[in-house]
C-alpha positions in Angstrom: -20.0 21.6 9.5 -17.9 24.3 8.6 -17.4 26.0 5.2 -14.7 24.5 4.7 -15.9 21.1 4.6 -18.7 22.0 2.6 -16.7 23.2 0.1 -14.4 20.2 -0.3 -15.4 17.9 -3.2 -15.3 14.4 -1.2 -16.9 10.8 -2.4 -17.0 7.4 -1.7 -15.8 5.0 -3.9 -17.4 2.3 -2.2 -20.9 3.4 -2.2 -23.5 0.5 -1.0 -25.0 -0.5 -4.4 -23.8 -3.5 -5.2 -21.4 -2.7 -8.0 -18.4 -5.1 -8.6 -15.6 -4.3 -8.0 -12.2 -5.6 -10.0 -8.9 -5.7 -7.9 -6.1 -4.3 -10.2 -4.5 -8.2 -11.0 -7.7 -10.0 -11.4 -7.1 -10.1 -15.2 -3.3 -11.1 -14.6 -4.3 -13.7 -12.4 -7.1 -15.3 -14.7 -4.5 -14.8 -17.9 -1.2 -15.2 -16.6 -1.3 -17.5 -14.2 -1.5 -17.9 -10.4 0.7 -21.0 -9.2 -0.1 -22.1 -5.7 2.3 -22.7 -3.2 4.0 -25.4 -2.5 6.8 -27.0 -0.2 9.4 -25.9 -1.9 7.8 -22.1 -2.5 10.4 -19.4 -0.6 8.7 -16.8 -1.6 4.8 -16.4 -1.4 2.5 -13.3 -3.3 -0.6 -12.0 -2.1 -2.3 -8.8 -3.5 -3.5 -6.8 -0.6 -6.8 -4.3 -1.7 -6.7 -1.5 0.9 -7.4 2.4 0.7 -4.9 4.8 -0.4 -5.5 8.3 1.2 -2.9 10.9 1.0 -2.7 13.4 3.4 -1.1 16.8 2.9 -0.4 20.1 5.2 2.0 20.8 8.4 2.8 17.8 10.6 1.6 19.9 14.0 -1.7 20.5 12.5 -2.4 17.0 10.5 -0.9 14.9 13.5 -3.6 15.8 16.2 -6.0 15.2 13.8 -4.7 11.4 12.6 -3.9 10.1 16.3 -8.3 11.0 17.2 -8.9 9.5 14.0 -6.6 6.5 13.3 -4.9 6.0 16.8 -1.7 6.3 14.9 0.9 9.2 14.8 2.4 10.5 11.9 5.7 9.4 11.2 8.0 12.3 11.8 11.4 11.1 10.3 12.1 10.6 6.4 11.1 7.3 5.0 9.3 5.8 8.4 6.5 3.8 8.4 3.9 3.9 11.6 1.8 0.7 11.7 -1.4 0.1 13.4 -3.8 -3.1 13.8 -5.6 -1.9 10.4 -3.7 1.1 8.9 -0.5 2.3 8.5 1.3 5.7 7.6 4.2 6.1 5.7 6.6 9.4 5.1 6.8 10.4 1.4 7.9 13.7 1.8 8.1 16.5 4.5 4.5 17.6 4.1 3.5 14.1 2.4 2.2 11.5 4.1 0.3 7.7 2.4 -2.6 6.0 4.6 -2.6 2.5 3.9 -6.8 1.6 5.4 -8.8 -1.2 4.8 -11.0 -1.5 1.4 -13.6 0.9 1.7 -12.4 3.3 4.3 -11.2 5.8 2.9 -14.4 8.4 2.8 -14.8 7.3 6.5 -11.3 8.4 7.2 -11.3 11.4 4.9 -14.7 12.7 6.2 -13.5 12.3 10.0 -10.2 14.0 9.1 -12.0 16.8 7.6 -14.3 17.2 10.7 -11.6 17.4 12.9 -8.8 20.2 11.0 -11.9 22.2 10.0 -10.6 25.2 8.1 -6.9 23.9 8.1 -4.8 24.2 5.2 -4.6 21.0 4.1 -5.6 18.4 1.3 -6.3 14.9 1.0 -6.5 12.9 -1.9 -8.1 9.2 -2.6 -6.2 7.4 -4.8 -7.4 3.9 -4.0 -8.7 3.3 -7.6 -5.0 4.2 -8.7 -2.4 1.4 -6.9 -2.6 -1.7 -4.9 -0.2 -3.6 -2.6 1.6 -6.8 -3.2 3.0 -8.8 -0.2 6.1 -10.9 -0.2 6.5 -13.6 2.2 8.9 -16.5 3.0 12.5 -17.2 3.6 14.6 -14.2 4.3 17.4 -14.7 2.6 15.0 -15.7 -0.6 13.1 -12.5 -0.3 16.2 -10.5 -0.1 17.8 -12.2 -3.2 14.7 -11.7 -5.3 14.1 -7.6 -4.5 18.0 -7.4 -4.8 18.0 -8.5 -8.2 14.3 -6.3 -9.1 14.6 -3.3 -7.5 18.1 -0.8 -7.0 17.7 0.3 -3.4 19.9 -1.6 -0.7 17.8 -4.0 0.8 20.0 -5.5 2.9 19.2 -5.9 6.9 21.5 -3.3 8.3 20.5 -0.9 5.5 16.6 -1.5 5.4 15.3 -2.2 8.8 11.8 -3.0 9.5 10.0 -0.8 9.6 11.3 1.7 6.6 9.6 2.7 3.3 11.1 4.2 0.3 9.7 5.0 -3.3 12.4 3.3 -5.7 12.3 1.4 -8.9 11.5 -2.0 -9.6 12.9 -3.4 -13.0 11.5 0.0 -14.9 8.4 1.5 -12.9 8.7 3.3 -9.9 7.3 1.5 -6.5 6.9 2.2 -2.8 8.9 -0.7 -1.2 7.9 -1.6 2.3 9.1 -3.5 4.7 6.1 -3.8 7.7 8.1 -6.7 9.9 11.1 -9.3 9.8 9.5 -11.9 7.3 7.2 -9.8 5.1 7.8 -6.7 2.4 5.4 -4.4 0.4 5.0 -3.1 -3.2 2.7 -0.3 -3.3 2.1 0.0 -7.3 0.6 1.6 -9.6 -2.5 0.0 -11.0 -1.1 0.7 -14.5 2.0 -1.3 -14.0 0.2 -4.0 -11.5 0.4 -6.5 -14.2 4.1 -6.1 -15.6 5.3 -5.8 -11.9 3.4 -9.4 -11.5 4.8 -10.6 -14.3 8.6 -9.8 -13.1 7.9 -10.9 -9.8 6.8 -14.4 -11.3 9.9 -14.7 -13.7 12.3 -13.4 -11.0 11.0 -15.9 -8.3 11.3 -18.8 -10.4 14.1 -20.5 -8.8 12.7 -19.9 -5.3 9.6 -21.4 -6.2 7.3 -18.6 -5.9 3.6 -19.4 -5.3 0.7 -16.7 -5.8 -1.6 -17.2 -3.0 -4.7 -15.5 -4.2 -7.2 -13.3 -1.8 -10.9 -14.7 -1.5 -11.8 -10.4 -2.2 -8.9 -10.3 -4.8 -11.1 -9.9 -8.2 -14.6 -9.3 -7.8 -16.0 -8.1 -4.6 -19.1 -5.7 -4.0 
């Protein structure tokens, strides 16, 4: 292992001991409310728990590294997203990119990575603990008419293709809207403003319906 390695202050968040583990709208959902879908929802939420990893340093040296690791490239264009069967990078900035990696893989990931650059400038930072995703699905034109009223970036088909990622703001917070295929968006949020994000999204999806379709691991896992 090189010295560079050894130097770099890495731990896992998801150590085996048992510990529970409280998704960022478990206390929304108890105190809130979580309505289930119905036949008349057009829009259905899910909060998604993955890993957060960001990856910093040049695109030549980083991209070898995350193809041997992740099987994915990096996305080389302003505001792409690269999606695989269980991860997906997004383009934040120039020398910025966000790992999206299933609950407790991040320290995997991040160790690998760190193996593989050795003494490369470059830094990664875990902030899993710090955001989570929520997941929009159902009838197009419902989808588009709810983020078109909550958040100010065109959102429109020709505008936003599939595929695309941008940070913008939704209502007054800043998110990462996603949009991974033709029938489905992201919000990566801040864990802070998880609960006033859920909040909007209930009020503004009112008149389609909207139904909270709660994960079996969203709460307390271990």
């Amino acid at each position: 292992m090189s010295e560079a390695i050894e130097r770099a202050r890495t731990f896992d968040a998801f150590p085996d001991e048992g510990i529970p583990l409280e998704s960022p709208l478990a206390w929304s959902f108890e105190h809130v409310g979580c309505p289930a879908p119905g036949t008349h929802s057009r829009v259905v939420m899910r909060e998604r728990q993955h890993d957060h990893l960001i990856l910093r340093g040049g695109a030549i040296v980083l991209d070898e590294a995350v193809r041997a690791v992740l099987g994915l490239s990096l996305p080389a264009r302003p505001l792409e997203l690269s999606q695989g069967e269980r991860a997906s990078l997004q383009w934040l900035s120039p020398d910025e990119w966000l790992a999206v990696l299933p609950q407790g893989d991040a320290f995997r990931v991040e160790t690998a990575l760190r193996s593989a650059l050795g003494d490369a400038s470059v830094a990664f930072s875990d902030v899993s603990a710090g955001q989570t995703v929520i997941e929009l699905t159902g009838d197009d034109q419902a989808l588009r008419e709810l983020l078109m009223k909550s958040v100010v970036y065109d959102v429109h088909p020709r505008h936003f293709a599939v595929g695309k990622g941008v940070t913008t703001v939704l209502a007054k917070t800043s998110v990462i809207l996603r949009r991974p295929d033709e029938r489905r968006w992201e919000l990566v949020v801040r864990r802070s403003f998880a609960d006033y994000v859920y909040r909007w999204l209930l009020d503004a999806g009112e008149e389609f319906s909207i139904g909270v379709e709660r994960d079996v691991t969203a709460g307390e896992t271990t």
